[in-house]
N, C-alpha and C positions, 0 to 999 in steps of 0.2 A: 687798384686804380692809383696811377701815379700822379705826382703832382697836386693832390686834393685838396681842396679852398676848404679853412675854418672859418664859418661866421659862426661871429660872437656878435649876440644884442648887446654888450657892454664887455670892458673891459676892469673885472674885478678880481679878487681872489676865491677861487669856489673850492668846497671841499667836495672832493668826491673821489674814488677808488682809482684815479690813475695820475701819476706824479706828472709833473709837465714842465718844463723851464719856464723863468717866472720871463719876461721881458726887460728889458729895463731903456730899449730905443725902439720906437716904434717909425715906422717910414711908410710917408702918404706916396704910393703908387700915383696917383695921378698928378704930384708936384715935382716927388723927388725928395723932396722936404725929410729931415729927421728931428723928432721930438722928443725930448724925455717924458716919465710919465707925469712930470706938472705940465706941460706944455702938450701932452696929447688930451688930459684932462681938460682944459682952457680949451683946447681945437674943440671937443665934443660940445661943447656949452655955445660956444660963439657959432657954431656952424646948428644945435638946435635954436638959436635965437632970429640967424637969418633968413631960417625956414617954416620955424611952428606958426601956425595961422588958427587964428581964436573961430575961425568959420567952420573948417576944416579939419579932417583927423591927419595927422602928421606921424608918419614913421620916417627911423631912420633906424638903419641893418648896417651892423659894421662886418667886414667880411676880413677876417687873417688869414692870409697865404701860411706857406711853411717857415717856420722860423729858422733865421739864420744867424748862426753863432761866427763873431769876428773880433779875435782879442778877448778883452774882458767883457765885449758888448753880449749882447744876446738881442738883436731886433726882431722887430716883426713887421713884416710888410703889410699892408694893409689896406683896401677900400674902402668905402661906402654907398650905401642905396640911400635916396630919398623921395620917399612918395607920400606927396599932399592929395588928399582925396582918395581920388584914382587914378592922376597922374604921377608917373615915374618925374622927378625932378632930375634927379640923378640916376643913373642904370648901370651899373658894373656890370653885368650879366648878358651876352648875347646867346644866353642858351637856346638850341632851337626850340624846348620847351613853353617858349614864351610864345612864340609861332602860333599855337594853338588855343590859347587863351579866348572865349567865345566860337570855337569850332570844333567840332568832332576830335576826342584823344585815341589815340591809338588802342583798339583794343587787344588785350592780351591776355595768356591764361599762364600761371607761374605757381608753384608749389610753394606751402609755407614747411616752414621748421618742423612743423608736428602732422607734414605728410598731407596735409589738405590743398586740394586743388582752387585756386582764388583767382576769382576774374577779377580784369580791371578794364575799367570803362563797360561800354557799349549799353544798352538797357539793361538797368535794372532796378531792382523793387526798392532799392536805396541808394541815394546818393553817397559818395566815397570823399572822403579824406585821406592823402598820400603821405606820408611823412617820411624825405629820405634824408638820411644817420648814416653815421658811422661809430662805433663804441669809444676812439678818441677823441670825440669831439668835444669839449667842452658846452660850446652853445647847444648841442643837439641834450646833453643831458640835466643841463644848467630849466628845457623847457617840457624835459620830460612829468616833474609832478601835473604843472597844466595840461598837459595834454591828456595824461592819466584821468585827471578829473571831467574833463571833457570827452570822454573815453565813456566815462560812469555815466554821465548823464543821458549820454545819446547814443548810447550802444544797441537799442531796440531800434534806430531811427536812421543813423548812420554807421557804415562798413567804415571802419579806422583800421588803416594797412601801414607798415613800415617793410621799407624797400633799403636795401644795404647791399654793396659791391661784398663785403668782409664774408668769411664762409661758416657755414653752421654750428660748428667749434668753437669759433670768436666768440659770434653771438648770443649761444647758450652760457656759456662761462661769465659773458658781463650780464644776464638775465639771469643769475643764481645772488650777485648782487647788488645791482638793480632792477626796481620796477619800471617797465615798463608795458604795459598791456593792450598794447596792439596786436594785430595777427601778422608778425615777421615773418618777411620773402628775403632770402639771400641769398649769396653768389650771384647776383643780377647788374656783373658790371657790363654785358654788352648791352643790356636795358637802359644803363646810366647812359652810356658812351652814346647811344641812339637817340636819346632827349638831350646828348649836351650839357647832362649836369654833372658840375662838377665844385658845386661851390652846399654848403651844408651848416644848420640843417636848410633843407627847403622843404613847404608845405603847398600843397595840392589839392583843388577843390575840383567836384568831378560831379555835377548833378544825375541824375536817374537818365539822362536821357546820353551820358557817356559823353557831354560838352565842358570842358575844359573851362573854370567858371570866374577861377582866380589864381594864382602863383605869389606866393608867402615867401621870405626869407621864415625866420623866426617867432616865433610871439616878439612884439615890440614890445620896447624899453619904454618907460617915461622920461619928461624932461631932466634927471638925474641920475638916469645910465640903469634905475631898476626894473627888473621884468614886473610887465603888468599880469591883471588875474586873466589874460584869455577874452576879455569882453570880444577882443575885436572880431579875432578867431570866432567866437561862440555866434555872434553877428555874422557873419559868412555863413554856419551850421544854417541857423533860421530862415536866409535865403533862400536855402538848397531844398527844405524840407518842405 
């Protein structure tokens, strides 16, 4: 898949098994605007200040395009989501996945990694959680231990699947060094391109009855750019169950 959206809950330094150009100008898509990283710091603060509400749960999902190198710069283009409650404030995303949100998702039947046949949607004895990655992604591996533990806990109660365009090869090679323990579907880019997504990670709630229940960027950050433990994510699980 060409052209693929990085969202990042935050913009920090993370260590993990794949080198990346660090940024050092980051560029708000929807101004124009270029910021260095005190001034993209000061934008995430003043823009959580004009939106967080004490009534209210408050996300904000920062989304990075592809980075582009010019001179000695190295930018990064950039979105953001913001949704108070359960309304979207802000929506970078016109995926047709959103479409469906409170109605019937598509059902589908797609092989995993280790040869087993996996349905998604339509009835069944458990509600699903979707999770679609890609192995470069930073935000997709930056929320993989939460998801891991939320994986543990609810594994008898809910189907946790990850969905990836990238081919079996990719994917087994980054699961030799990281965990992640979902039931991986790959090579599912006409899957992707059919729902429209193209922006990652995004998460997917899918109750027993194959209705489309909620649409996740990431696990959300806190009011200072860090990921939180999952409550919110896990709050969605208990809905569904």
């Amino acid at each position: 898949m060409k052209n693929v959206i990085l969202i990042f809950l935050a913009v920090f330094s993370l260590s993990c098994h794949h080198k990346r150009p660090e940024p050092n100008i980051y560029k708000n898509l929807y101004t124009g605007d270029y910021l260095n990283k005190v001034e993209f710091e000061n934008f995430k603060k003043k823009l959580w200040d004009k939106y967080s509400d004490s009534t209210k749960k408050t996300n904000i999902n920062y989304h990075f395009y592809e980075i582009v190198s010019s001179s000695d710069s190295i930018i990064q283009p950039f979105k953001y989501d913001v949704k108070v409650g359960n309304i979207y404030i802000v929506n970078s995303s016109s995926a047709k996945i959103f479409e469906y949100i409170n109605n019937v998702f598509p059902q589908k039947r797609m092989v995993s990694i280790k040869g087993d046949s996996i349905q998604i949607a339509g009835n069944q004895s458990k509600p699903t959680l979707i999770n679609f990655w890609f192995t470069h992604c930073s935000g997709c591996i930056m929320e993989m231990p939460t998801l891991n533990k939320l994986c543990e806990k609810y594994a008898d109660k809910m189907n946790f699947i990850s969905v990836t365009f990238e081919d079996k090869k990719q994917v087994e090679k980054f699961l030799r060094k990281t965990d992640f323990n979902f039931v991986h579907i790959c090579n599912a880019d006409k899957y992707l391109n059919d729902l429209g997504i193209n922006a990652f990670p995004m998460n997917v709630f899918i109750d027993k009855q194959g209705v489309l229940r909620d649409v996740e960027g990431g696990i959300p950050v806190d009011s200072v750019g860090k990921i939180t433990d999952g409550k919110e994510f896990e709050a969605l699980i208990k809905e569904l169950l």
